[in-house]
C-alpha positions as CSV (number, residue, x, y, z in Angstrom):
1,X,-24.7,-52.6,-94.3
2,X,-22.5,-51.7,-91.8
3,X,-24.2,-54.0,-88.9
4,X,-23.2,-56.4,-91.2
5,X,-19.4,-55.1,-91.5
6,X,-19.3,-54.6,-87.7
7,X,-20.3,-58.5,-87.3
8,X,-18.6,-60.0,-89.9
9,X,-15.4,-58.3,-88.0
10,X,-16.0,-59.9,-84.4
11,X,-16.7,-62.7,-85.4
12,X,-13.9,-63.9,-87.8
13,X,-11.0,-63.7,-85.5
14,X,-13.9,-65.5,-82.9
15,X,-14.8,-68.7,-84.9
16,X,-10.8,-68.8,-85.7
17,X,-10.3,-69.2,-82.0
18,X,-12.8,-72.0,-81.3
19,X,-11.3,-73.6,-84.1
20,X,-7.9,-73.4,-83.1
21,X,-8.4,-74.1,-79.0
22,X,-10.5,-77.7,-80.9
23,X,-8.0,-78.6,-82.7
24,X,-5.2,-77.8,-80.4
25,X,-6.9,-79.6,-77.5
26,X,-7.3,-82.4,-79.9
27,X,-3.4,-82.2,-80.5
28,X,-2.7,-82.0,-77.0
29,X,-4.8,-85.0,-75.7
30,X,-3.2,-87.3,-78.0
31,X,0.2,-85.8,-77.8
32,X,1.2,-84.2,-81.0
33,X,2.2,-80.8,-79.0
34,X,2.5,-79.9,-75.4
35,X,0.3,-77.8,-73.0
36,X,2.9,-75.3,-73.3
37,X,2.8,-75.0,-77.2
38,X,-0.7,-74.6,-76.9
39,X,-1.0,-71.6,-74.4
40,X,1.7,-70.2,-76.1
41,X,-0.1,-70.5,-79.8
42,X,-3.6,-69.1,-78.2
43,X,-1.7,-66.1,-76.2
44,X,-0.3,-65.1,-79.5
45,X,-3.0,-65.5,-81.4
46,X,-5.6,-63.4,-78.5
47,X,-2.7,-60.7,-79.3
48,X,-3.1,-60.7,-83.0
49,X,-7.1,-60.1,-82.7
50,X,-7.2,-56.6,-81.5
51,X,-4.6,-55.1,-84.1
52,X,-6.2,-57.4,-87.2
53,X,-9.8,-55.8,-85.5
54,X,-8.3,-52.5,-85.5
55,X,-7.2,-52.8,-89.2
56,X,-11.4,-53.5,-89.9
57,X,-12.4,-50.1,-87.5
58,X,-9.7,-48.3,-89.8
59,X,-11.6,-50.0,-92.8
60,X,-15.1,-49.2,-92.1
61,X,-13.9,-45.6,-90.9
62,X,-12.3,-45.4,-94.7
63,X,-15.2,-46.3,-96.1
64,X,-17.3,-43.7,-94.2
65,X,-14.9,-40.9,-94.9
66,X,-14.8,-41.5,-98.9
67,X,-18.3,-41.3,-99.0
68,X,-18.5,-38.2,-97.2
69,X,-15.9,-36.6,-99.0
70,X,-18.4,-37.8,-102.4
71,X,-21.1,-35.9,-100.9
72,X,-19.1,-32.8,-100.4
73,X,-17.4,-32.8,-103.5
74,X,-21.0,-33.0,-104.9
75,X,-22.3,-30.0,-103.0
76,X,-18.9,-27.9,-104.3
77,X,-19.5,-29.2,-108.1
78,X,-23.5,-27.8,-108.0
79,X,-24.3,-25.1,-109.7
80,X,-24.4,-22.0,-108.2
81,X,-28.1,-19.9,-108.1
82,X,-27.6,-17.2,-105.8
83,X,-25.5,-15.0,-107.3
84,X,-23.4,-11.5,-105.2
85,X,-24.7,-8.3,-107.0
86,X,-22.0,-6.0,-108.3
87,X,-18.9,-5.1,-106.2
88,X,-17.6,-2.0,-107.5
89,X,-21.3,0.1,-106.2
90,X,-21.2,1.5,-103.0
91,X,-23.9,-0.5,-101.0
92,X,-27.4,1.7,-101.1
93,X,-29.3,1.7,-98.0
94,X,-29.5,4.0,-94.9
95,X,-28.9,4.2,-91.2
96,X,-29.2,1.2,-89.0
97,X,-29.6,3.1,-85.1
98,X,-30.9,1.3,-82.0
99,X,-31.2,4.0,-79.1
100,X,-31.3,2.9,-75.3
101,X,-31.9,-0.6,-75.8
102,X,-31.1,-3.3,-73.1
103,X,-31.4,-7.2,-72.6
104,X,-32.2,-9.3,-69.8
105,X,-32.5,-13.2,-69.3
106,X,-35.8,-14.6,-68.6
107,X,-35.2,-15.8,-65.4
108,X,-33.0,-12.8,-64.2
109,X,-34.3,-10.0,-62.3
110,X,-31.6,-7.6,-62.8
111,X,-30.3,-6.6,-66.8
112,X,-27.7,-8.2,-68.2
113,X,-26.6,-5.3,-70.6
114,X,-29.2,-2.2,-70.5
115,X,-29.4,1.6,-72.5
116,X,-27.4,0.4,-75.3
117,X,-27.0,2.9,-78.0
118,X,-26.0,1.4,-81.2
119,X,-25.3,3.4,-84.9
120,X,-24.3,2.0,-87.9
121,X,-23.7,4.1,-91.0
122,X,-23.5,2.8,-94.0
123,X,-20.3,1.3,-95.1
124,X,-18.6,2.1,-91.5
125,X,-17.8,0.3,-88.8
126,X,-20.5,0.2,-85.9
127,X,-19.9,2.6,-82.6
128,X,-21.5,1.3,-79.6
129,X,-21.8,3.3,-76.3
130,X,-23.4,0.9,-72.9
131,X,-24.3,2.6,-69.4
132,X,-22.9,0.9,-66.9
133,X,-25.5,-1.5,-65.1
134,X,-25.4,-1.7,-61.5
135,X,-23.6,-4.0,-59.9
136,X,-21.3,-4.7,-62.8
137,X,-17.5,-4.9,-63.2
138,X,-15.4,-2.8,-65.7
139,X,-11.9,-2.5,-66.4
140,X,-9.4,0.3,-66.5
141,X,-9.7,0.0,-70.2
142,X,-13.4,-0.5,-70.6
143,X,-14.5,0.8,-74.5
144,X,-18.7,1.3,-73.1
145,X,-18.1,4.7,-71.5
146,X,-18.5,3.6,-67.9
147,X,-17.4,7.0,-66.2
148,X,-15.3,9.4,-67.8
149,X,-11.5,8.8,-66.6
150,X,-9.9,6.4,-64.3
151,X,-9.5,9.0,-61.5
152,X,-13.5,8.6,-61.5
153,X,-13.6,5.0,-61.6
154,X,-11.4,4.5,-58.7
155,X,-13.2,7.4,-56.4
156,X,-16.6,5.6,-57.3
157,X,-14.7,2.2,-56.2
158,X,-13.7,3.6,-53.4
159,X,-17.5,5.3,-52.2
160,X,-18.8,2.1,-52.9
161,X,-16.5,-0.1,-51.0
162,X,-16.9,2.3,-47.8
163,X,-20.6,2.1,-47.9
């Protein structure tokens, strides 16, 4: 259907143009308007294809949109199945705790993240403590426990930079 949109807007304004540049070089051959007139009519019609076009893009893209806004207003009007279980109880469960895990990529020789320690207590906010891998940059305000003060950090910077 909308192949058939698409087509039926290119080639309106193009048949209106062959039938226009017939009859005006019919007109012009036997004198009823001048050369001038002519290029002048075509040169303002060529300019009047893209916006009328335009207006058909903005048409179709209409189209398009109210249907998908159908579809979504169908999806929000379904019935709900999965229900949330009652808000006011404190959520049962235990202790979530990852100790010294790591993660590398495939490809990758060296880790990408590596003795990650990771506790989460139920209905608190997760703490997470990271060693430092090798070769890896931290920043004066880095939360994963790097080294233990700044002073540190910048005497480990420095016995690394003069080796």
């Amino acid at each position: 259907m909308s192949a058939k949109f698409w087509t039926l807007l290119e080639v309106i304004p193009n048949l209106t143009l062959i039938v226009v540049l017939g009859f005006g070089a019919y007109a012009a051959g036997h004198g009823y308007v001048t050369m001038g007139t002519l290029v002048a009519f075509i040169t303002m019609m060529l300019s009047l294809v893209w916006p009328i076009a335009s207006l058909g893009f903005l048409l179709s893209m209409t189209q398009e949109s109210f249907t998908a806004a159908n579809r979504i207003a169908e999806i929000f009007d379904a019935p709900r199945e999965i229900t949330d279980g009652p808000s006011n109880e404190a959520p049962r469960g235990g202790r979530l705790e990852l100790v010294d895990v790591g993660f590398r990529f495939p490809d990758s020789a060296t880790w990408a993240l590596r003795h990650l320690s990771v506790a989460v207590e139920p209905g608190r906010r997760s703490r997470w403590s990271a060693q430092r891998v090798r070769g890896s940059r931290c920043s004066p305000r880095c939360c994963h426990g790097c080294t233990t003060s700044p002073r540190a950090r910048s005497a480990s910077t420095a016995a690394t930079s003069a080796s």
